[in-house]
PDB file of N, CA, C and O in Angstrom:
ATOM      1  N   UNK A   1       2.897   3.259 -16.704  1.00  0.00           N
ATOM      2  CA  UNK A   1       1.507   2.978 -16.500  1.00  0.00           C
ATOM      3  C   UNK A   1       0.634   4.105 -17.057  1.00  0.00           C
ATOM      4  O   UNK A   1      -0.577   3.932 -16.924  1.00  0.00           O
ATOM      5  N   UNK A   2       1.070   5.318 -17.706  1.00  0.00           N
ATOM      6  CA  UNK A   2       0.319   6.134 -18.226  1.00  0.00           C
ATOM      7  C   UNK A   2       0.355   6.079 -19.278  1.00  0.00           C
ATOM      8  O   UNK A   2       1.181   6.683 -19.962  1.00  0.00           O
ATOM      9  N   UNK A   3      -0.815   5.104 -19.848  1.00  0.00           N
ATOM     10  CA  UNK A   3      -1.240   5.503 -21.602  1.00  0.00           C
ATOM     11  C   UNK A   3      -2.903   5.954 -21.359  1.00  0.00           C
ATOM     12  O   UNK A   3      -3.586   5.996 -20.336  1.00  0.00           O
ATOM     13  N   UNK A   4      -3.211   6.271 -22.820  1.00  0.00           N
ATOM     14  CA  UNK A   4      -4.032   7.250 -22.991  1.00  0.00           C
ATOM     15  C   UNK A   4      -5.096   5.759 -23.505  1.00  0.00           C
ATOM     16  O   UNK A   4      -6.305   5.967 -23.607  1.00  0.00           O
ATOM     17  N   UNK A   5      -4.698   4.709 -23.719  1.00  0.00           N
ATOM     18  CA  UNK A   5      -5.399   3.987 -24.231  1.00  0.00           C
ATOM     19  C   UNK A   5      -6.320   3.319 -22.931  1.00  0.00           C
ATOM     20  O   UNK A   5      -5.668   2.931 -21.961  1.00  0.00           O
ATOM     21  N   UNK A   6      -7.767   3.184 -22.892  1.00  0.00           N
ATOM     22  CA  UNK A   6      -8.697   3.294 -21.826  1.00  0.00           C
ATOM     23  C   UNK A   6      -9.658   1.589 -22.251  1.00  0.00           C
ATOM     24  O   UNK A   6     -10.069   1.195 -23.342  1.00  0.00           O
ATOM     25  N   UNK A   7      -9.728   0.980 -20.973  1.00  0.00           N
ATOM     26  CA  UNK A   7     -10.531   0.011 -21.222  1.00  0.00           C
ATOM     27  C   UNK A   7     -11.840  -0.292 -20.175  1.00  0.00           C
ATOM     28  O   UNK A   7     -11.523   0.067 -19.041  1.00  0.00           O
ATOM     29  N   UNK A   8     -12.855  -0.702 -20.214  1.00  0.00           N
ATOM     30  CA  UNK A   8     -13.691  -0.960 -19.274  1.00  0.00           C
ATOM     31  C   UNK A   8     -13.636  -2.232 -18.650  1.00  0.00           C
ATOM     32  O   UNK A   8     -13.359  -3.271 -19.250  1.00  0.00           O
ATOM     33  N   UNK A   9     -13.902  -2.147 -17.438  1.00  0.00           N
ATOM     34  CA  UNK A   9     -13.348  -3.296 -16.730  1.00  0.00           C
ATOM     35  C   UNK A   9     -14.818  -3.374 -15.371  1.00  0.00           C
ATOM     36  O   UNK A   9     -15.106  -2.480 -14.575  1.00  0.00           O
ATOM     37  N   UNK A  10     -15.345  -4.439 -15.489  1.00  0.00           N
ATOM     38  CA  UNK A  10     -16.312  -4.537 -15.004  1.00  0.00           C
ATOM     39  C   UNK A  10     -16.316  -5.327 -13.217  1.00  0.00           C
ATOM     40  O   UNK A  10     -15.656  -6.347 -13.018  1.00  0.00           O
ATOM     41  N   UNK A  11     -17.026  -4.762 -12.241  1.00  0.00           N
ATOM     42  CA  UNK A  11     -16.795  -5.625 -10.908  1.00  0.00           C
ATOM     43  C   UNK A  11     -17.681  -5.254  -9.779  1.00  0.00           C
ATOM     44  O   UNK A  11     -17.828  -4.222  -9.124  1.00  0.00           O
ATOM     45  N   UNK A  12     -18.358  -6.727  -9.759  1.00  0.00           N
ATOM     46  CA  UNK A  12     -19.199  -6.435  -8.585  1.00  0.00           C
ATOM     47  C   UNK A  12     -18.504  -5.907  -6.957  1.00  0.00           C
ATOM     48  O   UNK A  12     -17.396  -6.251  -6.545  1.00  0.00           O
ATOM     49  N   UNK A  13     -19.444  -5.041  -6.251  1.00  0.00           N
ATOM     50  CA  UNK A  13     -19.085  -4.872  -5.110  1.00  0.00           C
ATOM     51  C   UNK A  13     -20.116  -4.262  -4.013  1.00  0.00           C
ATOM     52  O   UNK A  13     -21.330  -4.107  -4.138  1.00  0.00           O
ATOM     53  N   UNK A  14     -19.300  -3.965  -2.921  1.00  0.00           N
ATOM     54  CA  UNK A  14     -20.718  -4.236  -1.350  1.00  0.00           C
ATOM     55  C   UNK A  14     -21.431  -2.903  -2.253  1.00  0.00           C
ATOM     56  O   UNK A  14     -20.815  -2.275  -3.114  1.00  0.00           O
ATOM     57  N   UNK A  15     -22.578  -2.690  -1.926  1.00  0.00           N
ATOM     58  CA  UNK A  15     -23.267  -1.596  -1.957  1.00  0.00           C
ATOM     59  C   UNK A  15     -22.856  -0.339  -0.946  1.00  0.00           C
ATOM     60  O   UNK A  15     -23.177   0.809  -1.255  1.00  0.00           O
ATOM     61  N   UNK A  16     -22.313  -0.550  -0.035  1.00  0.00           N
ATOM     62  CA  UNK A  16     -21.526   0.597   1.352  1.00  0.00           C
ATOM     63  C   UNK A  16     -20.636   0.586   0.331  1.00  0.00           C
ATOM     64  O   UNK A  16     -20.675   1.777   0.020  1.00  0.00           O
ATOM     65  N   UNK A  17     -19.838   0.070  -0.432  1.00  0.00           N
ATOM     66  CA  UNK A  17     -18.754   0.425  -1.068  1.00  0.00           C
ATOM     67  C   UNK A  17     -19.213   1.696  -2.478  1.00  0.00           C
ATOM     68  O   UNK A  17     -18.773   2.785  -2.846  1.00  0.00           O
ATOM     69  N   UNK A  18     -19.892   1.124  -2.737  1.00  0.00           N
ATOM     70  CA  UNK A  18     -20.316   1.964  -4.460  1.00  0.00           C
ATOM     71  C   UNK A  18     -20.961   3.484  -3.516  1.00  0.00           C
ATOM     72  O   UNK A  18     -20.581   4.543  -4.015  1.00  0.00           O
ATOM     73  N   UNK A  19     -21.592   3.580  -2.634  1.00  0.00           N
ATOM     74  CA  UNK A  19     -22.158   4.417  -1.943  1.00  0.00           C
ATOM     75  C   UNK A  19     -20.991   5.017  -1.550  1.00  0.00           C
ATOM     76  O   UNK A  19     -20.946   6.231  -1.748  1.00  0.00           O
ATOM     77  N   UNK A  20     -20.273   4.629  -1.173  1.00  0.00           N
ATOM     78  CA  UNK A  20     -18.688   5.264  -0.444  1.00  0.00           C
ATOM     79  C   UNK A  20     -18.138   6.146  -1.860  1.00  0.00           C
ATOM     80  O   UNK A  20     -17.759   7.315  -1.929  1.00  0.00           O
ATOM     81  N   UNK A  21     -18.212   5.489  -2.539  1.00  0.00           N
ATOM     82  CA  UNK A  21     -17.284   5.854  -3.941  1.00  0.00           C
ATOM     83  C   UNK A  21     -18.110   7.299  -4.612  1.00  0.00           C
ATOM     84  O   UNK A  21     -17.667   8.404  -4.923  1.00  0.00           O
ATOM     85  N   UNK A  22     -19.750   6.604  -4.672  1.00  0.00           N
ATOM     86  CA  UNK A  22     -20.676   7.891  -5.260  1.00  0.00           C
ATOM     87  C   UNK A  22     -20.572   9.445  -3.813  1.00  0.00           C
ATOM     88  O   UNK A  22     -20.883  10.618  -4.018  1.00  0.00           O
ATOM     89  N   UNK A  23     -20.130   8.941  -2.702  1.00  0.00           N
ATOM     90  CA  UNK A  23     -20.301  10.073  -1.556  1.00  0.00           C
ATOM     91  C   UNK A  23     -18.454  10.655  -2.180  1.00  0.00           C
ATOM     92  O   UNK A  23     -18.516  11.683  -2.855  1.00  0.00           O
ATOM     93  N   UNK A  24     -17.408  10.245  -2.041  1.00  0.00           N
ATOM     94  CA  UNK A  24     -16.849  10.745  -2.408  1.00  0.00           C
ATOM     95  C   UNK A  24     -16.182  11.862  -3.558  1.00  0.00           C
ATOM     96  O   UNK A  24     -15.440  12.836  -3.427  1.00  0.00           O
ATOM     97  N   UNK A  25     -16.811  11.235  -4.697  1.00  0.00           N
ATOM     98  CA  UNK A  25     -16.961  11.546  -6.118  1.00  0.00           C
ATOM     99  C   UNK A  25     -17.711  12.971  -6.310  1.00  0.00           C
ATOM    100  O   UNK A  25     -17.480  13.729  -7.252  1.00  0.00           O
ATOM    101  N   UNK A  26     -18.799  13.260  -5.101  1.00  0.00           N
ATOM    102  CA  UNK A  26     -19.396  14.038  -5.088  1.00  0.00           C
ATOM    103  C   UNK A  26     -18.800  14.859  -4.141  1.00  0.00           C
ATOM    104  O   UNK A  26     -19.231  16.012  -4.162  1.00  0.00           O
ATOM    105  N   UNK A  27     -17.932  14.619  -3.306  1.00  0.00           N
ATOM    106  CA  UNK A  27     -17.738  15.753  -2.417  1.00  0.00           C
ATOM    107  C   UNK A  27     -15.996  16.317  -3.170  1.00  0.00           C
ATOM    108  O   UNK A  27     -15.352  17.351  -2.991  1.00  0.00           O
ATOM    109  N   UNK A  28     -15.701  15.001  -4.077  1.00  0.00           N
ATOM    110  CA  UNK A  28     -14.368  15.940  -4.629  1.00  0.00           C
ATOM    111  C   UNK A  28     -14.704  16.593  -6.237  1.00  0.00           C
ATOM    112  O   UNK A  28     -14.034  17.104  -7.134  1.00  0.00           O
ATOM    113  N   UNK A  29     -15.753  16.341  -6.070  1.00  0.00           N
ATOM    114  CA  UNK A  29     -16.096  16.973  -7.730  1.00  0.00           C
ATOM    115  C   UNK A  29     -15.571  16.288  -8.903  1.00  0.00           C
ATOM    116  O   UNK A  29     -15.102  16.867  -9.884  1.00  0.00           O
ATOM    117  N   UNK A  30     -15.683  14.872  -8.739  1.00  0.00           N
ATOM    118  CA  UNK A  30     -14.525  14.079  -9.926  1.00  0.00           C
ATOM    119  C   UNK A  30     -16.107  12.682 -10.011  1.00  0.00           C
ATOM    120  O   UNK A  30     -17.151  12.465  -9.396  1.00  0.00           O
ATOM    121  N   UNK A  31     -15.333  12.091 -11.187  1.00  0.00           N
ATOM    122  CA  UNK A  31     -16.111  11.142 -11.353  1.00  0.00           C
ATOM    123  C   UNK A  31     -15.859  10.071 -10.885  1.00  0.00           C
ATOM    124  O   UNK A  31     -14.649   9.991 -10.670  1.00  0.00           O
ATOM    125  N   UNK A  32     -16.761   8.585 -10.424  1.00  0.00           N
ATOM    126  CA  UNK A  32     -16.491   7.552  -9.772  1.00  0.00           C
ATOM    127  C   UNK A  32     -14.905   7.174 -10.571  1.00  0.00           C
ATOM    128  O   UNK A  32     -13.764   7.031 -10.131  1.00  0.00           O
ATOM    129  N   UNK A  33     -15.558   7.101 -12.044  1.00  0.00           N
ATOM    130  CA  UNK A  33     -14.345   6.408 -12.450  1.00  0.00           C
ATOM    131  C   UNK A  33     -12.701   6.859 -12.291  1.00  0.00           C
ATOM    132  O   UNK A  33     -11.679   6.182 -12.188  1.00  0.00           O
ATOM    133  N   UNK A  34     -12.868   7.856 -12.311  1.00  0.00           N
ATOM    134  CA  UNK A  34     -11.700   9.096 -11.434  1.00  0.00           C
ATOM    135  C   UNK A  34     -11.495   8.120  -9.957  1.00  0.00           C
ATOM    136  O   UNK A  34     -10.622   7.266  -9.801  1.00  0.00           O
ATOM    137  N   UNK A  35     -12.580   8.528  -8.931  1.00  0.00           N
ATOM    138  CA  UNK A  35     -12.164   7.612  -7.777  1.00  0.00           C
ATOM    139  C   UNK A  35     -11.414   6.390  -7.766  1.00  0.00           C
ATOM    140  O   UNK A  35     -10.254   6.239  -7.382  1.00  0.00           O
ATOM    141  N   UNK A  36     -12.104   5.642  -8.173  1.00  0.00           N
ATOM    142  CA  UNK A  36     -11.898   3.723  -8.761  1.00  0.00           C
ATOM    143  C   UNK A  36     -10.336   3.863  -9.132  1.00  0.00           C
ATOM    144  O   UNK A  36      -9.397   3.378  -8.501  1.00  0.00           O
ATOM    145  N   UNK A  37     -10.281   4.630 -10.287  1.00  0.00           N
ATOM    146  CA  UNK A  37      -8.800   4.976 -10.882  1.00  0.00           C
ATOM    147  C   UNK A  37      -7.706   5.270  -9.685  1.00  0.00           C
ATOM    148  O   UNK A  37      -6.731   4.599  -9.346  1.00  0.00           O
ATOM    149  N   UNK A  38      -8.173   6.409  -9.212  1.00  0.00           N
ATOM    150  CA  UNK A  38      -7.101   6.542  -8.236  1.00  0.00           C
ATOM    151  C   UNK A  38      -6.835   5.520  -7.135  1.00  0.00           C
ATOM    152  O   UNK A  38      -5.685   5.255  -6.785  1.00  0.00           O
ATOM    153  N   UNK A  39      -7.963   4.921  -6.566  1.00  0.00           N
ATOM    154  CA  UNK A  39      -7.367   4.527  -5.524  1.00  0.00           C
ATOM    155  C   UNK A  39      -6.832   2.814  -6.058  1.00  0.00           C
ATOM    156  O   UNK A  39      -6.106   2.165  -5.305  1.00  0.00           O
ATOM    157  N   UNK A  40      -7.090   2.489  -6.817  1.00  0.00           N
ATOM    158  CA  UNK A  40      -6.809   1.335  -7.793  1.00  0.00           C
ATOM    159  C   UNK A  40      -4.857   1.263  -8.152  1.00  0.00           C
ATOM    160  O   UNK A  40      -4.019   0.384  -7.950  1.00  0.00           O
ATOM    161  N   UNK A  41      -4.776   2.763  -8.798  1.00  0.00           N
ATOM    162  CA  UNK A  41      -3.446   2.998  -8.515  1.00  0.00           C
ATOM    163  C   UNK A  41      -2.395   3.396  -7.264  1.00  0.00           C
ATOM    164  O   UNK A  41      -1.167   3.333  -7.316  1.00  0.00           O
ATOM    165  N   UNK A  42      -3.078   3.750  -6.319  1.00  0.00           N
ATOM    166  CA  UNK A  42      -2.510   3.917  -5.134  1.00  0.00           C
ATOM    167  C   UNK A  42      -2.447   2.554  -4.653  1.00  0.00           C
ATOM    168  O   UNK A  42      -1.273   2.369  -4.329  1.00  0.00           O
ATOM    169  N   UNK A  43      -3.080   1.579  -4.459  1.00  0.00           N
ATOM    170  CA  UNK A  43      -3.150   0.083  -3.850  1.00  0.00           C
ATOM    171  C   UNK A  43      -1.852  -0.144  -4.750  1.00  0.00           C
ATOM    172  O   UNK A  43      -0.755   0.201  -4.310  1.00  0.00           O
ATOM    173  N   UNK A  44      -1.959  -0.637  -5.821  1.00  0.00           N
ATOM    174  CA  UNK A  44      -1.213  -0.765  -7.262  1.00  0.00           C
ATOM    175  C   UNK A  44       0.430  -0.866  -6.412  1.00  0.00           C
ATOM    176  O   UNK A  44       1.335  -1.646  -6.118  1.00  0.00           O
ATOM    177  N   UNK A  45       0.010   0.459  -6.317  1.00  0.00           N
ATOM    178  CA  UNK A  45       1.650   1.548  -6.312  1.00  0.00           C
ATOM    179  C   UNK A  45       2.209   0.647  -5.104  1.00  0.00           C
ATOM    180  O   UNK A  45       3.242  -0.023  -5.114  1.00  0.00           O
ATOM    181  N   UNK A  46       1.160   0.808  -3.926  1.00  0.00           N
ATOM    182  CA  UNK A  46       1.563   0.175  -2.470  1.00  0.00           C
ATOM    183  C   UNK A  46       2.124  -1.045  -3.003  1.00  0.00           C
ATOM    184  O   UNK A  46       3.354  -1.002  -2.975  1.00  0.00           O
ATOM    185  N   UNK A  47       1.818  -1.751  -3.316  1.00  0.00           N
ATOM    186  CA  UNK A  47       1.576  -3.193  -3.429  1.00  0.00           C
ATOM    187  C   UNK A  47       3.429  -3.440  -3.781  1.00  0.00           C
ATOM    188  O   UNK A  47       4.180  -4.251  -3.239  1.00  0.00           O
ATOM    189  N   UNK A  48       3.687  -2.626  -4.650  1.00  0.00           N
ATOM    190  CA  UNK A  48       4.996  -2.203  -5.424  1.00  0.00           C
ATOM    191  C   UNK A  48       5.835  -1.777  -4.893  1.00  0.00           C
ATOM    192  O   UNK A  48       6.841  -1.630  -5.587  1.00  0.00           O
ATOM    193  N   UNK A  49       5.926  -1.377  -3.545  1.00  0.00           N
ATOM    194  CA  UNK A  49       6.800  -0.296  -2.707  1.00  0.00           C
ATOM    195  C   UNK A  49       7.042  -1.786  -1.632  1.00  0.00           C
ATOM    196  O   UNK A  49       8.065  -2.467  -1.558  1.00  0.00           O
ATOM    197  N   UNK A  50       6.209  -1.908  -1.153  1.00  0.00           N
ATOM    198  CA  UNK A  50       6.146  -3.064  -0.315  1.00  0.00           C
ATOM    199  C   UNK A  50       6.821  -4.525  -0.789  1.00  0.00           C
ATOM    200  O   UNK A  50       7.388  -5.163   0.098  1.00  0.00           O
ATOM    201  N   UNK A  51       6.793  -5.029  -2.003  1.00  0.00           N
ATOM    202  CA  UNK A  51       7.151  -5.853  -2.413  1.00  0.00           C
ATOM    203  C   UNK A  51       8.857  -5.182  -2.383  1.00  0.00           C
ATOM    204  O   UNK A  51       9.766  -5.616  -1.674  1.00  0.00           O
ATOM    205  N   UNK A  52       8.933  -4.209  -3.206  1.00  0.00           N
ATOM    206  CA  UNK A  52      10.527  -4.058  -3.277  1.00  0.00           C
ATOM    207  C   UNK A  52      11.210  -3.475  -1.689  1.00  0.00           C
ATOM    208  O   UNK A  52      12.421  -3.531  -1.476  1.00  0.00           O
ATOM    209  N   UNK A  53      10.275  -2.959  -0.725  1.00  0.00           N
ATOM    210  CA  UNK A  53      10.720  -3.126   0.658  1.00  0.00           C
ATOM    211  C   UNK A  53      11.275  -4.744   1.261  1.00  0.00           C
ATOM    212  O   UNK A  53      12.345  -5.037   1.795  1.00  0.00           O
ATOM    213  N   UNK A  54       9.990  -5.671   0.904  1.00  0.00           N
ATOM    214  CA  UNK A  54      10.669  -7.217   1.068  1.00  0.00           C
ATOM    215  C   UNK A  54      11.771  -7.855   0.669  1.00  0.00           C
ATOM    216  O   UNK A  54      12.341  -8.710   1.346  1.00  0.00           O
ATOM    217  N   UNK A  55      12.182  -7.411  -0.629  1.00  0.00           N
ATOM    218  CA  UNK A  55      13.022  -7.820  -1.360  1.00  0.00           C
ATOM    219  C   UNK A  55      14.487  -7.298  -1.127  1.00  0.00           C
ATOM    220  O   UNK A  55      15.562  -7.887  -1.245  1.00  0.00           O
ATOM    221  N   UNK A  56      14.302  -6.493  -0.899  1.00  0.00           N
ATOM    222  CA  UNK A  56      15.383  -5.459  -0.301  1.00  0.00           C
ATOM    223  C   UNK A  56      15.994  -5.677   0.852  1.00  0.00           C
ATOM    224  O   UNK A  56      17.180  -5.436   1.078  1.00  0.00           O
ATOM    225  N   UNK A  57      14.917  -6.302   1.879  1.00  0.00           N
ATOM    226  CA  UNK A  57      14.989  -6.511   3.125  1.00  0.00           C
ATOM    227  C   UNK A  57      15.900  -8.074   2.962  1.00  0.00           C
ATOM    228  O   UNK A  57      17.063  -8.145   3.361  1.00  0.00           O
ATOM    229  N   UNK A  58      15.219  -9.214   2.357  1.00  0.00           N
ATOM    230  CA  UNK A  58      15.810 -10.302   1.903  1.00  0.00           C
ATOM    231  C   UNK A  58      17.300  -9.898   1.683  1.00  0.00           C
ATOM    232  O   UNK A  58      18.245 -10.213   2.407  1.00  0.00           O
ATOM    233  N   UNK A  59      17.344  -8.967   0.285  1.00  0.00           N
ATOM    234  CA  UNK A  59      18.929  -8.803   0.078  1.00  0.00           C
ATOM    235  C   UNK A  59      19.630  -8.687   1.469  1.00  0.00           C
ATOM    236  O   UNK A  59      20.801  -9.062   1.415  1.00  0.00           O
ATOM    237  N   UNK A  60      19.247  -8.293   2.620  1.00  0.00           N
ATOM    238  CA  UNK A  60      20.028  -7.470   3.663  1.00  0.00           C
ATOM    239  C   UNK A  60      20.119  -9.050   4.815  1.00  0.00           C
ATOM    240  O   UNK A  60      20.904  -9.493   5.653  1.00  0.00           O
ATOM    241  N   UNK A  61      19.126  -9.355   4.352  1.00  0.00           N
ATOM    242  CA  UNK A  61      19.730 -10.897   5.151  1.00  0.00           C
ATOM    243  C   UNK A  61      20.820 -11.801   4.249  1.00  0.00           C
ATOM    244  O   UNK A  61      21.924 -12.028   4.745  1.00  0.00           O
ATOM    245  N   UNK A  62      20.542 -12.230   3.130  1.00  0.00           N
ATOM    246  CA  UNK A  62      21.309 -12.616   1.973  1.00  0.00           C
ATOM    247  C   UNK A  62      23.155 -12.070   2.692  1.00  0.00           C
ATOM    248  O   UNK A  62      24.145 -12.706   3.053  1.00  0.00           O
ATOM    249  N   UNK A  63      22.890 -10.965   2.620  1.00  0.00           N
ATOM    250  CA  UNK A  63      24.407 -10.021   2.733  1.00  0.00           C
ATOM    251  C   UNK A  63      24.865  -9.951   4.026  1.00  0.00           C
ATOM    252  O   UNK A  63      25.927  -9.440   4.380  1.00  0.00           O
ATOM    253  N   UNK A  64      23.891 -10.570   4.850  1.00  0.00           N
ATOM    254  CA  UNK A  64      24.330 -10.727   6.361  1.00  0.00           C
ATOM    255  C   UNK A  64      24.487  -9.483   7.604  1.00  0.00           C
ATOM    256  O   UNK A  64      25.041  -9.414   8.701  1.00  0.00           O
ATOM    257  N   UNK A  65      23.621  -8.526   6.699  1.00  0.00           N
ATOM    258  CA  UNK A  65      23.087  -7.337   7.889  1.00  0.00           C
ATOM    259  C   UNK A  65      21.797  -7.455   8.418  1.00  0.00           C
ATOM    260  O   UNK A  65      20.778  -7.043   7.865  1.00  0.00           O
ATOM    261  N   UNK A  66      21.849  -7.947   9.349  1.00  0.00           N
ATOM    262  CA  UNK A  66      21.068  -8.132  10.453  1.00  0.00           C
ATOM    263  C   UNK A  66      21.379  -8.079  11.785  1.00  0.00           C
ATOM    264  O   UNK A  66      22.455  -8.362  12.311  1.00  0.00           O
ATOM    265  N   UNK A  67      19.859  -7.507  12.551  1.00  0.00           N
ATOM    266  CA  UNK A  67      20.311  -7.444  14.420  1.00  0.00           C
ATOM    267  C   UNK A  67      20.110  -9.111  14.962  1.00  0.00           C
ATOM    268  O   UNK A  67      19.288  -9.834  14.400  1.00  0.00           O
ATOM    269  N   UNK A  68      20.675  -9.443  15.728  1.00  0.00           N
ATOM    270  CA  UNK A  68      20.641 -10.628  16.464  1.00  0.00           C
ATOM    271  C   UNK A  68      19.577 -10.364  17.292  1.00  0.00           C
ATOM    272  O   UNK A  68      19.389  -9.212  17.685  1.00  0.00           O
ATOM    273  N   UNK A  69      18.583 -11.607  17.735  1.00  0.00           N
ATOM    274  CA  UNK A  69      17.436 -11.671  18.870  1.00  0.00           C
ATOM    275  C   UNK A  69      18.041 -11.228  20.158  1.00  0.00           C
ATOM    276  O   UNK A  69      17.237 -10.798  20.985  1.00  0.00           O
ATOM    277  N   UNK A  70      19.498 -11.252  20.544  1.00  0.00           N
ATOM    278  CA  UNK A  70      20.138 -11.054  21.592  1.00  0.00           C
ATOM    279  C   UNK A  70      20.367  -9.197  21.797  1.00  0.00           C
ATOM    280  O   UNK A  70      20.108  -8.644  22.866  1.00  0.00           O
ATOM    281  N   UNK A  71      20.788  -8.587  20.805  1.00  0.00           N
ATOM    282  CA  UNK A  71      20.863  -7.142  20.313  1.00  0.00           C
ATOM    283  C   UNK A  71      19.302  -6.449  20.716  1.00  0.00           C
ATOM    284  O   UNK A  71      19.202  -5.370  21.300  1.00  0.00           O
ATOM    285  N   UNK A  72      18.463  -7.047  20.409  1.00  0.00           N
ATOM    286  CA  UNK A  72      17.321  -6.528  20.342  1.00  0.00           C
ATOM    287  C   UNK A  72      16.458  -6.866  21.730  1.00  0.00           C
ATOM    288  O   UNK A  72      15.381  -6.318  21.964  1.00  0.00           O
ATOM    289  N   UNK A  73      17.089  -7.862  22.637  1.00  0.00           N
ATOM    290  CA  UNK A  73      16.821  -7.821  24.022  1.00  0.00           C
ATOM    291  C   UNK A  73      17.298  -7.057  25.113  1.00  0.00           C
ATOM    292  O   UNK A  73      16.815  -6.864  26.229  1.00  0.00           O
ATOM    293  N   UNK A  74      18.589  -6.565  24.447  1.00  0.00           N
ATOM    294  CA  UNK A  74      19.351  -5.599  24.990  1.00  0.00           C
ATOM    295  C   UNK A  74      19.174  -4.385  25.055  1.00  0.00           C
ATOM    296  O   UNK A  74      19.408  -3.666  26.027  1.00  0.00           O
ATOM    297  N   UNK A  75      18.588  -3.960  23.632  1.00  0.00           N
ATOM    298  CA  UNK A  75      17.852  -2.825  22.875  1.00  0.00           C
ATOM    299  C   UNK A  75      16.857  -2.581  24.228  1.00  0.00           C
ATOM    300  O   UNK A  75      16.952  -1.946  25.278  1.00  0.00           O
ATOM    301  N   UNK A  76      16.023  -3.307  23.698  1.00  0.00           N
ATOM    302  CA  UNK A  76      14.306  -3.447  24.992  1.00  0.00           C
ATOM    303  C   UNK A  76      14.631  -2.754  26.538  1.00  0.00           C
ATOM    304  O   UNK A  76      14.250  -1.755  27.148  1.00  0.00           O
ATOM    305  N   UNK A  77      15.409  -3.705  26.748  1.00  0.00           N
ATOM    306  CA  UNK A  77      15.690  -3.727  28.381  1.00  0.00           C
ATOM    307  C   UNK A  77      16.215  -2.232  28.779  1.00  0.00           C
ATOM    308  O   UNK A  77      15.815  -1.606  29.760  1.00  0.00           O
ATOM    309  N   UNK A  78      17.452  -1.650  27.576  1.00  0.00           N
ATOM    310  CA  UNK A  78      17.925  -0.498  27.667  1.00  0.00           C
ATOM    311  C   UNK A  78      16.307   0.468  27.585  1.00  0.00           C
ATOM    312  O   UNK A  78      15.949   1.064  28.601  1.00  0.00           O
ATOM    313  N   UNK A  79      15.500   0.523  26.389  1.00  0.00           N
ATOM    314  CA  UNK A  79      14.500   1.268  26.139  1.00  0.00           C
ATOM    315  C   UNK A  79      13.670   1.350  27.795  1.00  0.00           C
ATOM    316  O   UNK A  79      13.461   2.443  28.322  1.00  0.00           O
ATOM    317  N   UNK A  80      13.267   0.032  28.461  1.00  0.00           N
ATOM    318  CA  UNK A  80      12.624   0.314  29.802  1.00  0.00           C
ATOM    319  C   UNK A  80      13.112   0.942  30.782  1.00  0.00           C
ATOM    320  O   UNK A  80      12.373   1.108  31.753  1.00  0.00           O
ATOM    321  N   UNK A  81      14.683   1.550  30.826  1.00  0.00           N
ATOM    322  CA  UNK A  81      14.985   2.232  31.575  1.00  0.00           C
ATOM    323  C   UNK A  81      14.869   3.256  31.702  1.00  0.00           C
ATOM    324  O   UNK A  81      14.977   3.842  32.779  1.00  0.00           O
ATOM    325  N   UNK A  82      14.514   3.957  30.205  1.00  0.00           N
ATOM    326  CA  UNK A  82      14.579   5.648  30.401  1.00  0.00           C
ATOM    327  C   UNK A  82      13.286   5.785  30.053  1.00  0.00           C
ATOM    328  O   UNK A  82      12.769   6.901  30.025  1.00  0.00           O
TER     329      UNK A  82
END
């Protein structure tokens, strides 16, 4: 995801939001588009971690590791004792 090649990309939004972005921008010394960028790639990134958490998770049912609803009542009941 890091090229040097840059495009403008246009998008309306709340006014508390652009205000959020210009208060930030100013208190980290960077430019909106700096902001926008980063947190654009952090969502991005999440979005990516999470999906291959699901998928992963799927494989683990697929492969038949999983706790039973019964395991996990047992779990509970043990947890309220101590």
């Amino acid at each position: 995801m890091r090229s040097h090649a840059k495009q403008t990309i246009s998008a309306q939004i709340p006014v508390e939001l652009a205000l959020a972005i210009e208060k930030l921008a100013q208190e980290l010394d960077r430019s909106k588009s700096w902001i926008i960028k980063e947190a654009l790639t952090f969502m991005l990134a999440e979005r990516e971690r999470r999906h291959n958490d699901i998928l992963s998770g799927l494989a683990d049912v697929d492969a038949g590791r999983v706790v039973s609803h019964s395991e996990i009542v047992d779990f509970a009941a043990r947890l309220k004792k101590e």
